[in-house]
C-alpha positions in Angstrom: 0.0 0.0 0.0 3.1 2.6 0.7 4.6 1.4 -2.2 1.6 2.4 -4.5 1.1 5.6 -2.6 4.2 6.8 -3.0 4.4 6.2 -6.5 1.6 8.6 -7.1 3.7 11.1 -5.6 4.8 13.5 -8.7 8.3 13.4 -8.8 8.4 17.1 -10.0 7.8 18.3 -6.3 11.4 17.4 -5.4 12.7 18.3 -8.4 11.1 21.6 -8.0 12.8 21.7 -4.5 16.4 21.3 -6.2 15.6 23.8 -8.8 14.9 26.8 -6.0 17.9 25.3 -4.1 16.9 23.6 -1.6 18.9 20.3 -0.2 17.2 16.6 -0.7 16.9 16.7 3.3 14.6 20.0 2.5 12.8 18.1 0.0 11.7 15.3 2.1 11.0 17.1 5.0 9.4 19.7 3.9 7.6 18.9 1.0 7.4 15.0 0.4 6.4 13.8 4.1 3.8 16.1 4.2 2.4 15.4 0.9 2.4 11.8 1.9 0.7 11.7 5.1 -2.6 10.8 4.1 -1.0 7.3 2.2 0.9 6.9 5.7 -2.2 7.2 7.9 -3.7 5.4 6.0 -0.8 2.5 6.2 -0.5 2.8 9.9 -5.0 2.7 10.4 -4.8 -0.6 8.2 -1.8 -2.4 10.6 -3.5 -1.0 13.7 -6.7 -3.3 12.3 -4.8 -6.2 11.5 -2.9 -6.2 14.4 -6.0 -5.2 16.7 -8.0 -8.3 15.1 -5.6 -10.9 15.3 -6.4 -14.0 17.3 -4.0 -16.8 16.8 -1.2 -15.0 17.8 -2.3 -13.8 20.6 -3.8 -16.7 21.7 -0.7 -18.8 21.4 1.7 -15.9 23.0 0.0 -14.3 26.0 0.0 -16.8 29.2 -1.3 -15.0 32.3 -5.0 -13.3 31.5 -3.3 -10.0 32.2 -2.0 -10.1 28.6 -4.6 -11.5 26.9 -6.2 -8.8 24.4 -9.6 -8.0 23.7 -10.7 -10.9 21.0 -9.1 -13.9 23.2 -11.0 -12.1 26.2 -14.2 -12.4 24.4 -13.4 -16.2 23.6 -12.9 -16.9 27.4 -16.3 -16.0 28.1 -17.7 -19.2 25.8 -18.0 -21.5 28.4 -18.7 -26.0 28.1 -22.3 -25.5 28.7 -23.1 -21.9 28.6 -22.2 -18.4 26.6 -22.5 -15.4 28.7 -23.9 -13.2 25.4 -24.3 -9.8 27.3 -20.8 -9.8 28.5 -19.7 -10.9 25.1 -21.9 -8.4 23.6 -20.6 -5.5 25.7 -16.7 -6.2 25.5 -17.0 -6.2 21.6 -19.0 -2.9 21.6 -16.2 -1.5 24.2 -12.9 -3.6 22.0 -14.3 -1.8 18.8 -14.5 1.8 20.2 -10.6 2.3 20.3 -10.7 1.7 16.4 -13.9 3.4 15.9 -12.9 6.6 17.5 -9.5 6.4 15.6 -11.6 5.8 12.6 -13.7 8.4 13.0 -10.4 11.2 14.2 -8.4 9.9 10.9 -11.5 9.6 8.5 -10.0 12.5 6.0 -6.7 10.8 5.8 -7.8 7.3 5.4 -10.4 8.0 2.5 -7.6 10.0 0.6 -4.7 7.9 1.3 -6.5 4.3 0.1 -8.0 5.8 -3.4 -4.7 8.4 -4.1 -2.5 5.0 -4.3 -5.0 2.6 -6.1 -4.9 3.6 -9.2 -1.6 3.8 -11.3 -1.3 6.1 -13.7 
């Protein structure tokens, strides 16, 4: 995904840079990372998912219920004989909110980020 974001950036805006004298440190920092923050929000709100959603991993890695994470916590509550469904219900409302909220806070950047490095020109 960085990849083809990037690669949408036009390569004139650094060469434009070099032509008014500025250094290649100037044109990175100034000109390129700002342009590309909506492709790297976007980046970083996609691992944060993944990351956030994955099971397996966590199941196999944590061993004390202190480092358990939200979707094995969920899981613990399925009992033999009996599932307690408003407890389950609850902690998935509560485990989506972090994502939601940064969902919601990074809307602008996400949106322009995943259709600016879809399409290759």
């Amino acid at each position: 995904m960085t990849t083809g974001y990037m690669n949408t950036l036009p390569k004139e805006l650094d060469e434009a840079v070099m032509i008014d004298g500025g250094s290649r440190s100037t044109a990175l920092w100034r000109i390129l990372v700002p342009t590309a923050i909506p492709g790297l929000v976007s980046v970083g709100m996609y691992t944060f998912m993944q990351a956030w959603n994955e099971y397996l991993f966590a199941l196999a890695l944590t061993k004390t219920n202190d480092m358990r994470t939200v979707p094995v916590g969920i899981n613990l509550l399925m009992g033999q004989h009996s599932y307690e469904w408003n407890q389950m219900m609850a902690m998935s409302v509560l485990g989506s909110l972090p994502i939601l909220i940064l969902f919601l806070f990074f809307q602008r950047y996400f949106i322009a980020g995943m259709t600016a490095g879809s399409v290759k020109s």
